[in-house]
Steps between C-alpha positions, in 0.01 A plus 500: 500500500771755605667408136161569327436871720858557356432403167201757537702756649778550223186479228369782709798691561607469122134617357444804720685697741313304799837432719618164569539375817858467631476132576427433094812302315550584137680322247409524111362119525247648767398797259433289281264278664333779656356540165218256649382717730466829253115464515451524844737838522241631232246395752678707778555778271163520351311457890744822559383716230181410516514607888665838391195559301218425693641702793562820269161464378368549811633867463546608108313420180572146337706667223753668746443148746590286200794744401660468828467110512699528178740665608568308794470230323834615283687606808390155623686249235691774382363537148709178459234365240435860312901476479491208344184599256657819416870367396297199302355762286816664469645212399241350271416813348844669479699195243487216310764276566508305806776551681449912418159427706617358787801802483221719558314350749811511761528889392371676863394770227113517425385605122214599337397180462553396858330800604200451278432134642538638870280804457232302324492203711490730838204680329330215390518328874357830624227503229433099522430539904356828567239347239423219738290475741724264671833584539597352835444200375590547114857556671483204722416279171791695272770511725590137543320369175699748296865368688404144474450521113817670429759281752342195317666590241793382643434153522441436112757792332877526502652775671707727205687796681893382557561823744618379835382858600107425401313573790290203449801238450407315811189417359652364153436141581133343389279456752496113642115290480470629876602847457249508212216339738547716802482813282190396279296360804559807740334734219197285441331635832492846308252359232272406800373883517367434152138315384604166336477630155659825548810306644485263209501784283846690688631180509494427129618850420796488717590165364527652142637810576796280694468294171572813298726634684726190478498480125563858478824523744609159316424692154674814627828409686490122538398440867423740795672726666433700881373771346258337270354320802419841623343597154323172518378595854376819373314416231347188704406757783360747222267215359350390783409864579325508175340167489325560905367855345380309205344207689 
């Protein structure tokens, strides 16, 4: 059990600026299996934003409350997935060639293209939730639904960034059959807020935007890389916003 906690620990410590016990051991082998637990710090992280809105509502509008929970919500993880979205467009949209992709992607400069994808996507999260009528739980559906699709991507895709500097080399390894369970079955509880069919319906369109999303990173640069987890995250979190205000 105390391996497990620490397992769930360095998962939390690496995805958000949460601090880490001092008892907690790392080692790059116990990054990487924290990888299982990724769905249950999107749990925590979601139950916290969620709680940052529905106390500011009790005093401003829900546009300002929701503006605030975003905003926490980035000093939170750290914009550690809009990083990732943002230097994914850069990359994607900026060359050609593979390896001239992935160059830009490690740049710590943001382009136009980066900037684009980061302005949109934080505008369409604000427009996809102050929309709904029910946030507090749209975010406690998104947040871990949204991680879980993009680390599975791990366990079936090969890992294509060679820099020993990659923020998300611990993590290179594919996920093992356990890793994989552990992260699936602690996000199905989120698809218990939904009717039957509506969760049927998420559930399908997550599966196919993971589905596209893994022929397009194959397509584009031959595997995955940290940052297009984050993009992956994004988008995931993005479409599940849009499919609850649809359902």
């Amino acid at each position: 059990m105390k391996n497990q906690l620490n397992l769930f620990f360095l998962a939390l410590g690496f995805f958000s600026r949460i601090p880490m016990p001092q008892w907690v051991e790392y080692s790059p082998e116990k990054l990487n299996q924290s990888s299982r637990y990724l769905t249950l710090v999107g749990w925590l992280l979601g139950a916290l934003v969620a709680a940052v809105f529905f106390s500011a509502d009790k005093l401003f509008p829900a546009t300002v409350s929701l503006w605030l929970a975003m905003g926490f919500s980035l000093l939170l993880t750290g914009a550690f997935h809009e990083d990732g979205l943002a230097d994914t467009a850069d990359g994607f949209g900026g060359a050609f060639a593979r390896e001239k992709k992935l160059a830009i992607m490690k740049d710590s400069r943001i382009g136009t293209y980066g900037a684009s994808a980061l302005v949109m996507a934080l505008l369409g999260k604000y427009l996809l939730l102050i929309e709904n009528s029910e946030i507090i739980i749209t975010l406690l559906i998104a947040y871990p639904l949204s991680r879980a699709t993009a680390v599975s991507l791990i366990a079936d895709m090969q890992y294509v960034s060679d820099s020993d500097t990659s923020k998300s080399k611990p993590l290179a390894n594919r996920l093992t059959k356990t890793d994989l369970t552990i992260l699936l079955i602690t996000a199905l509880p989120a698809l218990f807020f939904l009717p039957p069919l509506d969760a049927a319906i998420l559930l399908i369109t997550l599966i196919t935007v993971r589905t596209l999303a893994k022929a397009y990173l194959n397509k584009q640069i031959g595997g995955y890389t940290g940052d297009t987890l984050g993009a992956v995250q994004q988008v995931s979190e993005l479409t599940i916003y849009g499919v609850l205000l649809a359902l």
